[in-house]
C-alpha positions as CSV (number, residue, x, y, z in Angstrom):
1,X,-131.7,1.8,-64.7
2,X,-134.2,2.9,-67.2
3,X,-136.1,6.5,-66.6
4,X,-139.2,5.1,-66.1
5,X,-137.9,2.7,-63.0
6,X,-136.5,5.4,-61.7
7,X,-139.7,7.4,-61.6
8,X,-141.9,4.6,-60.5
9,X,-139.2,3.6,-57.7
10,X,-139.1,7.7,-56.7
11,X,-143.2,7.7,-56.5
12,X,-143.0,4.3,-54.2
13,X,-140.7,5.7,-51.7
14,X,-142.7,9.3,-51.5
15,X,-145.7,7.1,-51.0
16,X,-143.9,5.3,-48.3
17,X,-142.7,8.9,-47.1
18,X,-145.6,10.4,-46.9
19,X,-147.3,7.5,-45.1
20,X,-144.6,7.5,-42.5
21,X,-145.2,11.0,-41.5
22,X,-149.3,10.1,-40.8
23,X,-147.6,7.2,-39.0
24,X,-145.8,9.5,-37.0
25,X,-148.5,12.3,-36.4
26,X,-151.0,9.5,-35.5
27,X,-148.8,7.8,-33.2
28,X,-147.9,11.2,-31.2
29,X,-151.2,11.8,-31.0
30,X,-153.9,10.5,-28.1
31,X,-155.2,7.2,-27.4
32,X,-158.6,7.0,-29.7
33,X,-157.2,9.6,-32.4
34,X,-157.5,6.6,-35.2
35,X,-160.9,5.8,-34.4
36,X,-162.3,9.5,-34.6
37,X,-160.3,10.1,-37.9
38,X,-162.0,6.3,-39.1
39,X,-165.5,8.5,-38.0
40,X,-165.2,11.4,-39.8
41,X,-164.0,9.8,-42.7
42,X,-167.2,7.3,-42.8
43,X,-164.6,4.4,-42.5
44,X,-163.5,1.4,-40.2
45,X,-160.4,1.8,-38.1
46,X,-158.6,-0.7,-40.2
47,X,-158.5,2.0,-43.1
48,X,-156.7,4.4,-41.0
49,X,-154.2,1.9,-40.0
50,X,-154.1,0.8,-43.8
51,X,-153.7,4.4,-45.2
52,X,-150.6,4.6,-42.6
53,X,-148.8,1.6,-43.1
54,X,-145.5,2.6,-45.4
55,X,-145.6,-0.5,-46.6
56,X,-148.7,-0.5,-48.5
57,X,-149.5,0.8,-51.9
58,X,-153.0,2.2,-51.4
59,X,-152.5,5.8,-52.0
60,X,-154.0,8.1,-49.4
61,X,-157.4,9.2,-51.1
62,X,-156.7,13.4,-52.2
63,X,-160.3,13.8,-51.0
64,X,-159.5,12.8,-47.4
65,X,-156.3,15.3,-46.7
66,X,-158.2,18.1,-45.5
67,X,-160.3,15.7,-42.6
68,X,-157.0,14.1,-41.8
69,X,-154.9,17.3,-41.5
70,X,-157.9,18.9,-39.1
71,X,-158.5,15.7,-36.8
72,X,-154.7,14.9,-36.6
73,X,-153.3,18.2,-36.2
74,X,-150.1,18.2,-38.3
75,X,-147.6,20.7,-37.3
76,X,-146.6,22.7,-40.3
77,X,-142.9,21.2,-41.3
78,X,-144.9,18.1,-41.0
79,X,-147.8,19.6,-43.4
80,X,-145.3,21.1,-46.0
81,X,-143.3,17.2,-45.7
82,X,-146.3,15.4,-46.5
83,X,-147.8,17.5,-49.5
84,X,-144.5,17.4,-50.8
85,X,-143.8,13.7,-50.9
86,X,-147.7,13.4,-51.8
87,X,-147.2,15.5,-55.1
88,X,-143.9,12.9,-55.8
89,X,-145.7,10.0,-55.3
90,X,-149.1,11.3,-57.1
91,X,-148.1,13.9,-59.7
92,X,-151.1,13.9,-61.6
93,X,-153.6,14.6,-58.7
94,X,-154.1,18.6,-58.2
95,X,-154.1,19.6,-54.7
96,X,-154.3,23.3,-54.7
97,X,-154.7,24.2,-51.8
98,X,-156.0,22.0,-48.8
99,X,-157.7,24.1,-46.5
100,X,-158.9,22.4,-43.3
101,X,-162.7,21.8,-43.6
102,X,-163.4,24.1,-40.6
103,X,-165.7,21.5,-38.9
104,X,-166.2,20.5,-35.2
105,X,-167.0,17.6,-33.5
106,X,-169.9,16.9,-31.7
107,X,-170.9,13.9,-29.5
108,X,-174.1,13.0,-29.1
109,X,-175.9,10.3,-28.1
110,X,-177.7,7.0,-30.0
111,X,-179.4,4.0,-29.6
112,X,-177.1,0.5,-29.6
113,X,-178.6,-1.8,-31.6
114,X,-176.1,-4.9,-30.4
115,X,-175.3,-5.4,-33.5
116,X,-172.2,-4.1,-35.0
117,X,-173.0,-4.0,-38.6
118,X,-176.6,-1.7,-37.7
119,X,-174.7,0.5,-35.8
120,X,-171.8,0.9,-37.9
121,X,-175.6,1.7,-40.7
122,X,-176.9,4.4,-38.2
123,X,-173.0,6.2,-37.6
124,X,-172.1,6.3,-41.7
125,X,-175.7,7.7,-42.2
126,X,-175.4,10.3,-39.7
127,X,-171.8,11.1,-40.8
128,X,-173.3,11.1,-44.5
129,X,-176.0,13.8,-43.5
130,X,-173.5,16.3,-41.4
131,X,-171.4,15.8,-44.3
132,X,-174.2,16.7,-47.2
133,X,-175.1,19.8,-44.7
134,X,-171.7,21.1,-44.6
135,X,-171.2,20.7,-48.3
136,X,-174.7,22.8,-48.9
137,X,-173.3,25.7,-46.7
138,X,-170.0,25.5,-48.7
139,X,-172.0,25.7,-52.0
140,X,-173.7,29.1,-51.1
């Protein structure tokens, strides 16, 4: 088998690896844990399942690790497993080091619009502008 299959086939089964241990850590975790990790990310619920399904190529994106590691809770061996078999599957993409954002939730209350695309509008603009604040107090 040539070096390069070898590689590629290595980087496929890390992806598949490391997308089996957010399998894992999202299926030990309560009911509802997808939807508020689809929230905070500003994405539908379908994502989440779609970033944890082995079998799918789509890479987990880098920028997301630190939301998913906070709202999911990873233990630490799981942590370590998945940044290793990350790195494998996505050499090229510096992690450093993924510190958690150090963000809360809060639930508050808006208006329902009955329509599922305007309210899906309202919640990604309202995610948008806690994120934007947050990333101003980072930048002081």
């Amino acid at each position: 088998m040539p070096q390069t299959v070898k590689i590629q086939v290595a980087k496929t089964e890390a992806l598949a690896a490391y997308k089996a241990i957010l399998r894992d850590v999202l299926d030990a975790r309560p009911s509802g844990t997808r939807q508020r990790l689809a929230s905070a990310l500003g994405k539908n619920r379908s994502f989440v399942t779609q970033m944890a399904n082995a079998s799918s190529l789509v890479p987990v994106p880098a920028q997301h690790l630190p939301t998913i590691f906070e709202l999911c809770r990873f233990s630490h061996v799981q942590r370590e497993a998945f940044l290793a078999a990350y790195q494998v599957a996505h050499p090229r993409r510096l992690l450093g080091e993924i510190a958690p954002p150090h963000m809360r939730a809060v639930t508050f209350f808006v208006p329902d619009f009955g329509d599922t695309r305007k309210n899906r509008m309202l919640d990604n603009l309202l995610i948008g502008i806690a994120k934007n604040v947050a990333q101003l107090l980072r930048n002081e």
